[in-house]
C-alpha positions as a Markdown table, in Angstrom:
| # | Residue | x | y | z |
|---|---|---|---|---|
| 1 | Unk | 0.0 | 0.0 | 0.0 |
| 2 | Unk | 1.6 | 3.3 | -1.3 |
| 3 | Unk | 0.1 | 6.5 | 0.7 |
| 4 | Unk | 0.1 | 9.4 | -1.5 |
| 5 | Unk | -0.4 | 13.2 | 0.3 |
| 6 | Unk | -3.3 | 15.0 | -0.7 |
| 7 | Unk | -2.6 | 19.0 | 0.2 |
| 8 | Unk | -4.8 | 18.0 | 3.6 |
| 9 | Unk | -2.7 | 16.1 | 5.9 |
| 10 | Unk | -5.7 | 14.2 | 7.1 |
| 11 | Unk | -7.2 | 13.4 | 3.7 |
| 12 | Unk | -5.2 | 10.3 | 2.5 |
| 13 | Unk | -5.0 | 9.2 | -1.4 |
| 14 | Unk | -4.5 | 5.1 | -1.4 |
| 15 | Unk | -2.9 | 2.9 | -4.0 |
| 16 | Unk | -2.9 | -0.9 | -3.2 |
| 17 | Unk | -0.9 | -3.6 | -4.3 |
| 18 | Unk | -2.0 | -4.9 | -7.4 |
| 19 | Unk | -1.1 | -8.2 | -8.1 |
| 20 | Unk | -1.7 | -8.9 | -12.2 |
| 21 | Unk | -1.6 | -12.3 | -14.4 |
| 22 | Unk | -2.8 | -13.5 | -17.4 |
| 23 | Unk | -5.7 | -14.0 | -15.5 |
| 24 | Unk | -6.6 | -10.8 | -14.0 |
| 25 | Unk | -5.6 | -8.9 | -10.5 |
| 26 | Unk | -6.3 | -10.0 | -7.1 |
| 27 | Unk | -6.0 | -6.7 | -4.7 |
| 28 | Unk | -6.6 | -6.3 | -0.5 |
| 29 | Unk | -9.0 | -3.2 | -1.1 |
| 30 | Unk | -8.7 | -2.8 | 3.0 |
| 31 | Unk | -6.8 | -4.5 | 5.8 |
| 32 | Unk | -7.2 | -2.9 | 8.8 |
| 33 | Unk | -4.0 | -3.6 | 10.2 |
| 34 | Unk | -1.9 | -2.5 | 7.0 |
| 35 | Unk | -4.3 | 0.9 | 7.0 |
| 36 | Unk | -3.6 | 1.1 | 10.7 |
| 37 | Unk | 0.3 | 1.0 | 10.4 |
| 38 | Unk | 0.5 | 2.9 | 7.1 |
| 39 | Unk | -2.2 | 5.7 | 8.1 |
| 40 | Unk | -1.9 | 5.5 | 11.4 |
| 41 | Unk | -5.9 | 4.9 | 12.2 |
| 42 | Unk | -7.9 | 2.8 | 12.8 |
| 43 | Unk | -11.8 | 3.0 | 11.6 |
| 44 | Unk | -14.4 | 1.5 | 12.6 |
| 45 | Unk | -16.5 | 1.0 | 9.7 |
| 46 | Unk | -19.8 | 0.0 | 9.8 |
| 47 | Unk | -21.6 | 0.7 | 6.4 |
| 48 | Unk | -20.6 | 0.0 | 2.9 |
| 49 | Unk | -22.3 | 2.3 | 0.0 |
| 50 | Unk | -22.5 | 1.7 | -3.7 |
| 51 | Unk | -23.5 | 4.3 | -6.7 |
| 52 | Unk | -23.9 | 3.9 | -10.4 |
| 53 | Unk | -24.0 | 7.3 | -11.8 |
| 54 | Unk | -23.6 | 8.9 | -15.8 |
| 55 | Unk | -21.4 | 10.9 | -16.9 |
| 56 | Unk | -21.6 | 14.5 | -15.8 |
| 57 | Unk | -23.4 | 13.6 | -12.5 |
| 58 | Unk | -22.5 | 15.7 | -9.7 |
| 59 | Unk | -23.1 | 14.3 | -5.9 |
| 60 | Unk | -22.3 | 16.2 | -3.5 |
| 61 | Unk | -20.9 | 17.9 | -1.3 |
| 62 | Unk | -22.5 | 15.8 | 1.4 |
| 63 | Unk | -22.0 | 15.6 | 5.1 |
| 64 | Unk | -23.5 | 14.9 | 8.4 |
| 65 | Unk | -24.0 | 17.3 | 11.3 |
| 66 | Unk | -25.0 | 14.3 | 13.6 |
| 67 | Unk | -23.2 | 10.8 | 13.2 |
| 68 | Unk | -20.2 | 12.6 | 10.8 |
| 69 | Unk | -19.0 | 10.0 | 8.5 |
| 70 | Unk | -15.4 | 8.9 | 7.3 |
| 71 | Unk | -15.4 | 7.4 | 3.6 |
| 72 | Unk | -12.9 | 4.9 | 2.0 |
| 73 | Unk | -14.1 | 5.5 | -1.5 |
| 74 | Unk | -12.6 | 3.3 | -4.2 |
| 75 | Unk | -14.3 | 3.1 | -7.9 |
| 76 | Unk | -15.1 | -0.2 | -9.4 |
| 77 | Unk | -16.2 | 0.8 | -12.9 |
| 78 | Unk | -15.0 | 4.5 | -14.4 |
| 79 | Unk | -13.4 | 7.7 | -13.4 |
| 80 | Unk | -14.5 | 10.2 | -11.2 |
| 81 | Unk | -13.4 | 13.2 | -9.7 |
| 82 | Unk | -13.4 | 13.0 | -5.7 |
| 83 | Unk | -13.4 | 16.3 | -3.4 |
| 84 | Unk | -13.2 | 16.7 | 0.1 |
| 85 | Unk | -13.9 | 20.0 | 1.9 |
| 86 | Unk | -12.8 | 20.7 | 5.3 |
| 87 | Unk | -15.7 | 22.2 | 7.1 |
| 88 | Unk | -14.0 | 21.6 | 10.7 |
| 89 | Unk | -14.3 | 24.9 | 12.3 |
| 90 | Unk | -11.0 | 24.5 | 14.7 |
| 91 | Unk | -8.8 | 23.3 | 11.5 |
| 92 | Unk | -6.1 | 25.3 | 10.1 |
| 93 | Unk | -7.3 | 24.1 | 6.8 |
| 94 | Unk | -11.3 | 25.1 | 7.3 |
| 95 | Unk | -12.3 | 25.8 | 4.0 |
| 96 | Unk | -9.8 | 24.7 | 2.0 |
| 97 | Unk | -10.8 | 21.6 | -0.6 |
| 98 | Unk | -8.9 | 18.8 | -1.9 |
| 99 | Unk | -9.7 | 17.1 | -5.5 |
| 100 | Unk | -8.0 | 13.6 | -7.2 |
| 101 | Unk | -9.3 | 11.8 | -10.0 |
| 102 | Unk | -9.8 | 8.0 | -9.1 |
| 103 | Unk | -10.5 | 5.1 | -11.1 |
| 104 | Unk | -11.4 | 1.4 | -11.7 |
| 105 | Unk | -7.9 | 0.6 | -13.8 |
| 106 | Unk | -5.4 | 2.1 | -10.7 |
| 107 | Unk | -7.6 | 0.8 | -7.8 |
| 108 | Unk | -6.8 | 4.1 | -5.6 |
| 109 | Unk | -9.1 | 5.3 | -2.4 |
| 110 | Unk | -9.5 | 8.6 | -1.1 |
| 111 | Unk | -9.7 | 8.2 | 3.0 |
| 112 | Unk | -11.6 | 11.0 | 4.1 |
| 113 | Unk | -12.2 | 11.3 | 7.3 |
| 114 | Unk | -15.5 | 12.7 | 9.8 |
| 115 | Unk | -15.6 | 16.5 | 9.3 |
| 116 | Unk | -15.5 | 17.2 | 5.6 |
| 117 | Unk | -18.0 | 17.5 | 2.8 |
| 118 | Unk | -17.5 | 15.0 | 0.1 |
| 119 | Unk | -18.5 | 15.0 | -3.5 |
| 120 | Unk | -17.7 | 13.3 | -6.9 |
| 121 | Unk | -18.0 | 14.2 | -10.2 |
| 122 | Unk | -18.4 | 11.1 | -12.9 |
| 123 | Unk | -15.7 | 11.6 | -15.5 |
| 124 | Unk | -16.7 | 8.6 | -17.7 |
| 125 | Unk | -19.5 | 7.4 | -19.4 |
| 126 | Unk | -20.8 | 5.8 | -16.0 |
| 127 | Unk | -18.8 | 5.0 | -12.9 |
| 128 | Unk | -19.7 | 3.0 | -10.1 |
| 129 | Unk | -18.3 | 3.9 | -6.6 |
| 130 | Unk | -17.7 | 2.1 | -3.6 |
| 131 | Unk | -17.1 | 3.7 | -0.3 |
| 132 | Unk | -17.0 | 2.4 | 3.6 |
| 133 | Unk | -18.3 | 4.8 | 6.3 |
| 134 | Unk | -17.5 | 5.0 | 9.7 |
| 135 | Unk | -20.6 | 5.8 | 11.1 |
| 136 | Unk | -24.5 | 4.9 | 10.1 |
| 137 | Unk | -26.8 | 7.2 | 7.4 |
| 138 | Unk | -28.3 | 9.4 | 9.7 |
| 139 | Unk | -31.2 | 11.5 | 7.0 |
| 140 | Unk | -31.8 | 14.0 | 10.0 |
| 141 | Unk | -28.4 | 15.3 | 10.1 |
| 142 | Unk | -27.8 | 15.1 | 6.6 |
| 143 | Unk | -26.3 | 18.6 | 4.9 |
| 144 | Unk | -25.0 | 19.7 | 1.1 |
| 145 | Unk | -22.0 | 22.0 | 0.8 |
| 146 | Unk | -23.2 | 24.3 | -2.2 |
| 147 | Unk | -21.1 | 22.4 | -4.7 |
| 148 | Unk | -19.7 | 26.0 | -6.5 |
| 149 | Unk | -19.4 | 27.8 | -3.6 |
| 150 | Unk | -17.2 | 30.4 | -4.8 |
| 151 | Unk | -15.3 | 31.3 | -1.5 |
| 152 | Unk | -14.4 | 27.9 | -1.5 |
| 153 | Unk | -13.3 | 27.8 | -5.7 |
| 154 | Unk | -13.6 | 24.3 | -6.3 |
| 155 | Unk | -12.2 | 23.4 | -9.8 |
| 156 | Unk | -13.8 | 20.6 | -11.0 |
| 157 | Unk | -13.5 | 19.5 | -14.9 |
| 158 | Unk | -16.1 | 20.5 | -16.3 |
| 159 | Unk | -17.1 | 20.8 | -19.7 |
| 160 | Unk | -20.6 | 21.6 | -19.3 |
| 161 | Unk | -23.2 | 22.0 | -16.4 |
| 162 | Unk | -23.3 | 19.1 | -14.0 |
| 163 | Unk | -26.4 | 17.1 | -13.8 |
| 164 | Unk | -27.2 | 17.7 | -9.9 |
| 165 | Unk | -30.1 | 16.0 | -7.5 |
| 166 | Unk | -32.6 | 18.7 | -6.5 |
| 167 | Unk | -31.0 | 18.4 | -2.9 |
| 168 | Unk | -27.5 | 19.2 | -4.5 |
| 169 | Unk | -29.2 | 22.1 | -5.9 |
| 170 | Unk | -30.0 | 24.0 | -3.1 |
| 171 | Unk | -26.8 | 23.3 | -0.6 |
| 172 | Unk | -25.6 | 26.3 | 1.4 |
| 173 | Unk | -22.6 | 28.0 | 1.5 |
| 174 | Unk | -19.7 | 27.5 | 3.6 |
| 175 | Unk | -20.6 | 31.0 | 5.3 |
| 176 | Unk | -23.7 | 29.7 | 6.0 |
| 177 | Unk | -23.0 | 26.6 | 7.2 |
């Protein structure tokens, strides 16, 4: 496992070993005690999630005000791009965004952990993602980070207007958050 620094010291890009034949690729996508010794953690997860989305779909930028999650997000089919926001209040790097493409043929994760908005954009013509969380779906403390908030300046590629859920739509700002 190869841990790659992300700009955020606590947002962690992941590339496994990959072992490859004539027969395919065999790959640990988590062992706790290698994450624990390599990232220097150890989650509790407790919840696995799965999305099929087309290209140009925007999720995001999600997060929980009660039961915040940490994500291990790998992508099993396609290439997105991932983006965490730091909306910890006490953090020297509040505000400030992080943004890696991941995809199916590399097999890298993004660990993101409780206290950031997250959000993907699908870069291929459809992309599946997988991603671990370390606490439960909790819909009453669900929020959306205004996905172009502009005193945050995500870049994301984009080529045209993403397609957005009506909740993704409406997120707030980071001021008023």
């Amino acid at each position: 496992m190869l841990i790659i620094d992300t700009g955020i010291p606590d947002v962690i890009k992941i590339t496994p070993k990959v072992f490859k034949d004539d027969r395919g690729f065999f790959l640990e996508s988590f062992n706790q005690k290698v994450f624990a010794e390599k990232v220097g953690i150890t989650p509790n997860f407790v919840q696995d999630n799965h999305s099929r989305s087309q290209q140009n779909v925007l999720r995001g930028l999600h997060y929980q005000i009660i039961q915040p999650q940490g994500k291990l997000v790998g992508v099993v089919v396609g290439s997105i791009f991932d983006v965490a926001v730091d909306i910890r209040k006490s953090s020297p790097t509040f505000g400030k965004w992080v943004g890696c493409q991941l995809n199916a043929e590399e097999h890298e994760q993004i660990w993101i952990p409780p206290g950031f908005a997250h959000g993907f954009l699908v870069l291929s013509d459809v992309a599946e993602v997988i991603y671990k969380t370390t606490d439960y779906y909790c819909p009453q403390g669900e929020r959306t980070l205004l996905w172009d908030d502009p005193d945050i300046g995500i870049r994301w590629p984009l080529s045209s207007p993403p397609i957005l859920s009506s909740k993704d739509q409406i997120g707030k700002s980071l001021k008023e958050i």
